[in-house]
N, C-alpha and C positions, 0 to 999 in steps of 0.2 A: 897250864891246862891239866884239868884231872885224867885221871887214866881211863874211865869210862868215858866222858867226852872225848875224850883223845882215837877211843875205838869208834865213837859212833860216828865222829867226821872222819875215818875212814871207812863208814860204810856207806856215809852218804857219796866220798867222793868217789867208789865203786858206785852207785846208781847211777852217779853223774856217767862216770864211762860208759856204761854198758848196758843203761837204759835210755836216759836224757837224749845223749849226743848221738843214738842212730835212731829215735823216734822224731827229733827233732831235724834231722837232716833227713829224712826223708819227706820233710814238708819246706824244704828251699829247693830252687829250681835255681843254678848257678853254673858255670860252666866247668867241667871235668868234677863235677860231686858223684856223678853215679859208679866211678871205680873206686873214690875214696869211701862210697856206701858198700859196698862191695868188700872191701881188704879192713872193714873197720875194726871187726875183731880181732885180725891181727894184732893191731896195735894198741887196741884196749885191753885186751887181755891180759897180757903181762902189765903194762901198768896197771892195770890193777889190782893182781899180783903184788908186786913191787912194794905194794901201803902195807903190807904183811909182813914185810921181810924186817931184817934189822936194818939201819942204816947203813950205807958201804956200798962199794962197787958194783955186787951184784944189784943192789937193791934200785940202785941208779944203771942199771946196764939195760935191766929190765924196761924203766920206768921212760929211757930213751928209745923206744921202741915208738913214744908215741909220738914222740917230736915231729918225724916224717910227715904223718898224720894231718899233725898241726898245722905243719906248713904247707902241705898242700892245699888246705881248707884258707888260707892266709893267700894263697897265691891267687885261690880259686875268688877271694873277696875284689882282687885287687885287680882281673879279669872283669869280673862284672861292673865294678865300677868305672872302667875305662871304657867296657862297650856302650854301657847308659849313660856316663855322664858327659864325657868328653866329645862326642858328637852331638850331644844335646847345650852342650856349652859354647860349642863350635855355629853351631847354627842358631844358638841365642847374636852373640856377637854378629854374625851375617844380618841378622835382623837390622839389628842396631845402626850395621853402616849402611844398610840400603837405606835409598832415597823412602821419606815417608808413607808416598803411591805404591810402592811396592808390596804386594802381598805374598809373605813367605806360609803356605801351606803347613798345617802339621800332618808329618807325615807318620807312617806306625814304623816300630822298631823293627828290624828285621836281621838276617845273617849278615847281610852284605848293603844295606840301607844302613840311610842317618836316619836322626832319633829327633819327632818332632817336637814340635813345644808343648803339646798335651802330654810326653813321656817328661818335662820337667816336671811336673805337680807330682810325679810318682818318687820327689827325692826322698822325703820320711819312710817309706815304706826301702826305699835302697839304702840308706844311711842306718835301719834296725838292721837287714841283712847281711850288710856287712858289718856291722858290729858282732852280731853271732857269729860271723863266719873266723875274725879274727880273735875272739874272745880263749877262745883254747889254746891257741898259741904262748896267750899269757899264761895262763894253766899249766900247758906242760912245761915252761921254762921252771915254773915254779915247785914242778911237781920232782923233776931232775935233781934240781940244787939241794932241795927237804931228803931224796932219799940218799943222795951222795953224802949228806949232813953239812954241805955247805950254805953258809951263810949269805947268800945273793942279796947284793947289796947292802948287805948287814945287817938285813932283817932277820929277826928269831928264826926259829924253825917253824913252830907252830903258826908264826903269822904267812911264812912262806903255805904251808898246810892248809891256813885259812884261804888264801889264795886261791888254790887252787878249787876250790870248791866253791868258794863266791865267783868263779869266772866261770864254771858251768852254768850254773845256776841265774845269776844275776846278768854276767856277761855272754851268757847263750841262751838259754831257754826266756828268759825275759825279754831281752832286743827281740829273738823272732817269735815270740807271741804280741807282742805293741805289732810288730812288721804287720802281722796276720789280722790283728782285730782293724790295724788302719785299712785294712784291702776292704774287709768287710765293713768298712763301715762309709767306704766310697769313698775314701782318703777327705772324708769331713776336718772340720779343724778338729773337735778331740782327737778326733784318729791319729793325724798329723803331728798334734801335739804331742798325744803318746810317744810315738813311733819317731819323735825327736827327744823329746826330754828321758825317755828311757837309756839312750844311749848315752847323750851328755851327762845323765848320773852317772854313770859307770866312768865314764872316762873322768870326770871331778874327784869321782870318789878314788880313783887311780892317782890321779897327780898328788890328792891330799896325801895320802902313803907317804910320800917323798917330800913334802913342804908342811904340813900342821894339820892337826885338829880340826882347828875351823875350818880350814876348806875340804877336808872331809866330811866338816858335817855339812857342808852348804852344797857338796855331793848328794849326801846321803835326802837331802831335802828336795833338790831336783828329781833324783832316784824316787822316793817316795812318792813325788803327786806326780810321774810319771805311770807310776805301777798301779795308785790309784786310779785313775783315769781307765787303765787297762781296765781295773778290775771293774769299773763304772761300766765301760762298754761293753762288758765281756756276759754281766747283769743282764744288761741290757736286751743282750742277746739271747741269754735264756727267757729272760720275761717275758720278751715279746713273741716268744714260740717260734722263732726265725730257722729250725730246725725240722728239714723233713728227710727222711729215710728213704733209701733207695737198695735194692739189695746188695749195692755192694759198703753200704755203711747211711750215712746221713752227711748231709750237703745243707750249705744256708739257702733256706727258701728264699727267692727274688721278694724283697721286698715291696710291702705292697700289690701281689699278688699270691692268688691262691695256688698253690703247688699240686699237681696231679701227678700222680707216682706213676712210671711205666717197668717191665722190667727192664729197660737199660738205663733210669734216670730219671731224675722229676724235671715235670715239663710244665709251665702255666697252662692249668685249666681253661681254655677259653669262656670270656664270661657270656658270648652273644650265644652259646648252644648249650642244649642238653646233653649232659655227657651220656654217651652210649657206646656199648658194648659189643663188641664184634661176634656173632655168631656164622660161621660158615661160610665170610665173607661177607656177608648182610650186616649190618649198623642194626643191631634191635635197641629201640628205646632203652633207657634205663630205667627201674624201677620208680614209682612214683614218688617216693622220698630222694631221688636224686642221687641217692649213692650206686657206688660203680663194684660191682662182686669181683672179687680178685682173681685175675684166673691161675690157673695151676701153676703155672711159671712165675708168678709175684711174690713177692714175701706177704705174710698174712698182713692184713691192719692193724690186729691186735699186738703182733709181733716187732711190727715199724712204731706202735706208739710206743712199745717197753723200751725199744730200742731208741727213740727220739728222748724217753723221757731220761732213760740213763744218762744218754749223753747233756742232757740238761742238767742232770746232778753234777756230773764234772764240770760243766762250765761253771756253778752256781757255786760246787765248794770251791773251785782254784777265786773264785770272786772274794769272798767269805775271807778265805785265807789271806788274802794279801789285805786287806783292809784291818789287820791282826797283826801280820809280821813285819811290814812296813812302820808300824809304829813302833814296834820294838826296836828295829833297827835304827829310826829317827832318834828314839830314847837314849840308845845304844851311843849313837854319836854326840848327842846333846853331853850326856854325863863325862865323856871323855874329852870333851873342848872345855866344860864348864867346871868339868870336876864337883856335878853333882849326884846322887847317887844312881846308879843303873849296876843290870844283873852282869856277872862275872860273864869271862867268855865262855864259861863251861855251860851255863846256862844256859847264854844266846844259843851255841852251837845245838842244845837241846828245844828247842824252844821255836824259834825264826829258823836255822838251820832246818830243823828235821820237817816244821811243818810247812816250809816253801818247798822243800824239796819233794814231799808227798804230795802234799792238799796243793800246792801252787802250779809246779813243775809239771809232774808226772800227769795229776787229774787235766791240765790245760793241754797238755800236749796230747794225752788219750784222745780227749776230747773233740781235738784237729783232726785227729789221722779218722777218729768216724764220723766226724764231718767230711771227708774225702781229700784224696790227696791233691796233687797239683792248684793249692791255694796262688793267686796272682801275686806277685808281687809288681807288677811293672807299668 
């Protein structure tokens, strides 16, 4: 790897720490995440640090700052999945042995409640989150060995390097943007499909590391029409204007209905009444064009369309982008199984690296956080 790629994937994987991973964790709802949102500079901070230094003790003393991190986001996956899936697996089997007459209710998930069979269908959308959740684990093991200058597992350094920034990037902001576009899309089968095939590239493309080519590339092909899919629905979602502004950012409108903005929230418009405006306590008609005057305490209309349309442009380039970098990367793998020609890795790393990482990453996750937080996962 050349010495300028060499800098830029260390500055990509600086965005990874200390942009990616607390914009990105601020849109999963998982259990003990909000002290690890909380202490995250901490341990991002020196590792990111740490890509600066030479190789050596300090460089790795630093870069083990984030391990802790890592593993409580690792801990925090393996949490979530025991409280969703194991009592929802517990009371599949129930199902199973009662007599046929028997009707086992779905019940909703709660503290101290099982988890009913309508909380099954939400496994895609659990199977991205925890894929983002455990993904940086891999990252910081990787990120350790590269600056200690150890050779883990005996791979290079710089593939260790690579490592760690394809597991931000791929193995975290990818998993939970599939997670998020399957919620919004009402865990449909693309959703679904996403929000599984995203992760099982990652994990293919992980075992390829350690067995051949070809089954990284047949990762990297899963990976691909996972992330296209994303980008398909993600389209989709700008296209159809699915985005309404509220003042505290933009929320997806209920589809199939029209969205009426209030200042705490867009609420559906009822279609059987004329919208009207409170004066003094009294309902006054609305205007005879039907529109509703904003009152003082609203964000302007004009100011909610700039605002709905920006966050359109992010959803529209992280779209763009991955229907771009995914094929590089498919090409990427094709040439190294097949040994026929594709760009160096200094390239990719300028190329797929920087524009997943901007146009992909960053625009899709902005995008979420002004679509509003507390997206569903469950």
């Amino acid at each position: 790897m050349s010495a300028w790629s060499r800098a830029l994937l260390d500055l990509l994987i600086c965005a990874g720490l200390l942009l990616v991973m607390p914009l990105g964790l601020r849109l999963l709802a998982a259990p003990g995440l909000a002290g690890v949102r909380r202490l995250w500079l901490l341990a991002a901070a020196p590792a990111a640090a740490s890509v600066w230094l030479p190789r050596g003790w300090l460089a790795a003393s630093l870069a083990a700052a984030y391990v802790p991190a890592t593993a409580a986001l690792a801990t925090s996956a393996a949490r979530l999945v025991s409280a969703r899936w194991i009592p929802a697996a517990r009371l599949v089997s129930a199902v199973r042995r009662a007599p046929a007459a028997v009707a086992v209710p779905a019940g909703p998930a709660g503290p101290g409640g099982g988890v009913g069979l309508a909380r099954v269908m939400a496994g895609p959308r659990l199977v991205a989150a925890a894929t983002a959740l455990v993904a940086p684990a891999v990252a910081g093991s990787a990120l350790v060995a590269e600056r200690a200058g150890y050779r883990l597992f005996g791979f290079d350094l710089d593939v260790l390097a690579l490592t760690v920034a394809h597991f931000h990037y791929a193995g975290f902001a990818a998993a939970l943007v599939a997670g998020l576009v399957c919620g919004l899309d009402g865990d449909g089968p693309a959703g679904r499909l996403a929000a599984i095939s995203v992760p099982a590239g990652v994990a293919v493309v992980f075992v390829g590391f350690f067995t051949s080519e070809w089954v990284e590339l047949a990762g990297a092909a899963v990976l691909t029409a996972g992330m296209w899919l994303v980008a398909a629905l993600t389209w989709r979602l700008a296209r159809d204007g699915a985005v309404s502004v509220t003042r505290g950012g933009a929320v997806p409108a209920p589809s199939g209905r029209a969205a009426s903005v209030t200042g705490g929230g867009a609420a559906p418009a009822p279609s059987d009444r004329t919208p009207s405006v409170t004066c003094g306590g009294a309902a006054a008609p609305a205007p005879s064009g039907g529109a509703v005057p904003a009152r003082s305490d609203q964000t302007p209309s004009v100011t909610r369309g700039r605002a709905a349309s920006v966050t359109g442009g992010l959803l529209v380039t992280s779209a763009c982008t991955l229907g771009v970098t995914m094929l590089l990367a498919l090409d990427w793998a094709l040439g190294r199984a097949t040994g026929l020609p594709h760009l160096p890795i200094s390239w990719m790393v300028a190329t797929h690296g920087l524009a997943n990482a901007l146009g992909f990453a960053l625009c899709a996750l902005v995008a979420w956080q002004r679509m509003g937080r507390g997206s569903e996962w469950g």
